[in-house]
C-alpha positions, 0 to 999 in steps of 0.5 A, spaced: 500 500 500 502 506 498 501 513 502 500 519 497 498 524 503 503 529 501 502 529 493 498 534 491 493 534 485 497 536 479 503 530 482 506 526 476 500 521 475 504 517 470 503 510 474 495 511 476 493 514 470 497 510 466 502 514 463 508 510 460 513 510 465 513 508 472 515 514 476 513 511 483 507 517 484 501 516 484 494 521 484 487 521 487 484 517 481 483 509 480 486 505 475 493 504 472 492 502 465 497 500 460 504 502 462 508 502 455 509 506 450 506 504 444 499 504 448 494 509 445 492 514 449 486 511 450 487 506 452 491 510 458 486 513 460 481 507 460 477 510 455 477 503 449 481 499 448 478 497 442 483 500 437 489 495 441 488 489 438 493 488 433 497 482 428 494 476 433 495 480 440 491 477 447 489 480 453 493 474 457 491 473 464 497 472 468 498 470 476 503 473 480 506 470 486 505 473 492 507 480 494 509 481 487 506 485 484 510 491 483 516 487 480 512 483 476 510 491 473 517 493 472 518 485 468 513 486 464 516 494 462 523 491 461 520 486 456 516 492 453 510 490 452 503 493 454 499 491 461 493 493 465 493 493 473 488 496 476 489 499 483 483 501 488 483 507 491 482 508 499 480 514 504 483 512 511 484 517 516 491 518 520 492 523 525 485 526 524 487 528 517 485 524 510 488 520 506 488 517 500 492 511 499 492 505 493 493 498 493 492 493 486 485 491 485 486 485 484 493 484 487 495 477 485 493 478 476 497 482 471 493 484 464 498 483 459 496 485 451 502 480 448 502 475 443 503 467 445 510 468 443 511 474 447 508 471 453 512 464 452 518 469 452 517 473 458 515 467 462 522 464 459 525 470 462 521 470 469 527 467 473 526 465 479 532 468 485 535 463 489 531 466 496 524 465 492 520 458 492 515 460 484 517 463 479 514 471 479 509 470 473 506 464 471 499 462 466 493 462 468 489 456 466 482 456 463 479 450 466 474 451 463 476 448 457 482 443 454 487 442 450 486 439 443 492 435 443 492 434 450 484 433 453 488 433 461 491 439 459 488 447 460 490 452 455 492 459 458 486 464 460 485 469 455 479 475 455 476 477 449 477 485 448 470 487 449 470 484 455 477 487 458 475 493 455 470 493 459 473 491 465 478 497 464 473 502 463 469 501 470 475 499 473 479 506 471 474 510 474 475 514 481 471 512 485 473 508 492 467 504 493 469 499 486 471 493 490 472 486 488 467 482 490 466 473 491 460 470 491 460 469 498 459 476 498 452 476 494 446 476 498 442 474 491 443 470 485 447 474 479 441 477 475 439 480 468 445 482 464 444 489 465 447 495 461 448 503 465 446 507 462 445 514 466 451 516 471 458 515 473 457 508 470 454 509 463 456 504 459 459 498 464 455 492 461 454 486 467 450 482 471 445 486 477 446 483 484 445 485 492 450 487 496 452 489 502 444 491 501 445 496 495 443 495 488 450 494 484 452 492 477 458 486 477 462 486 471 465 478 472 472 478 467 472 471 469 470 465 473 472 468 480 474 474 478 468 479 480 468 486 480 462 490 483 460 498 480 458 503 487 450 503 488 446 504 481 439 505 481 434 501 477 432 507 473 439 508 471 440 501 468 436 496 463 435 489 459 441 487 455 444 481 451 452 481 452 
């Protein structure tokens, strides 16, 4: 978790808000998208990321071992490729003064926008050091599904574009009570898939549920990986088929 008490709001935003290099500050505001070069600004600014997709480029979902997120970033930058990290924002109050921290979203995944053969090689590349049991960066596997030439085997877990555009747009948002959830933490069954269409969250696409007795969208990436809007009222959300 980082402090960003003494920052003010004009700091170097280049982490947090997605600028290409990592200057270790960060800014009152929610997402760190894709922190290469080659990104598109709209794609930093988690606005779409439907211009991205080029040659045969994924959305790879990577695990990264325990409390090493931040190493796992300067892996993925020193290998130049693209990436997604998203960081929730907090208010906490210290010594009767507020105080906006961050921490990853979800700390144990890395989004990395690669082909098959650039991911192969960065994982080549993950070493692990003689002080550590697993490697930092590892795949992780859709269980969904098997391996053609290999039926006791998973293929490596990738998101449709659509959708990580649309896990990027509600997980860019500055709004501290975006919160990753599990499905022990939904009174009711997910319901209708829903589009918002008026408010903070217009455009999220998703699944209505009832948590912590509010009404909130929940955008799943994938299988166990959940994450729920802030309040949206009914009449601000409708029927859709996504």
């Amino acid at each position: 978790m980082e402090d960003t008490t003494n920052l003010s709001q004009k700091a170097d935003a280049s982490l947090y808000n997605g600028q290409p290099i990592d200057t270790g500050l960060s800014c009152p505001s929610v997402g760190l998208t894709s922190c290469t070069p080659s990104i598109s600004d709209d794609v930093r600014y988690g606005v779409s990321v439907e211009n991205v997709p080029a040659g045969n480029k994924q959305w790879f979902v990577l695990r990264v071992s325990y409390g090493r997120i931040t190493k796992a970033k300067t892996l993925v930058e020193t290998n130049a490729l693209e990436y997604y990290v998203p960081m929730r924002y907090k208010e906490i109050k210290k010594r009767g003064k507020k105080r906006i921290v961050t921490e990853p979203l979800l700390p144990s995944f890395i989004f990395v926008h690669a082909t098959a053969e650039q991911v192969e090689a960065l994982l080549h590349d993950n070493k692990v050091a003689t002080n550590e049991s697993s490697p930092l960066l590892s795949y992780y596997f859709d269980h969904t599904i098997h391996l053609q030439n290999n039926p006791d085997r998973n293929p490596p877990l990738t998101i449709r574009n659509e959708a990580m555009n649309n896990f990027i747009n509600l997980t860019s948002l500055k709004n501290p009570h975006i919160i990753p959830i599990t499905s022990n933490n939904i009174q009711f069954k997910l319901g209708d898939n829903v589009v918002v269409t008026e408010g903070e969250f217009k455009g999220i696409h998703g699944r209505v549920a009832r948590i912590a007795g509010q009404q909130r969208v929940i955008v799943e990436l994938f299988y166990g990986c959940l994450v729920a809007t802030a309040y949206v009222p009914k009449e601000a959300i409708k029927k859709t088929i996504f």
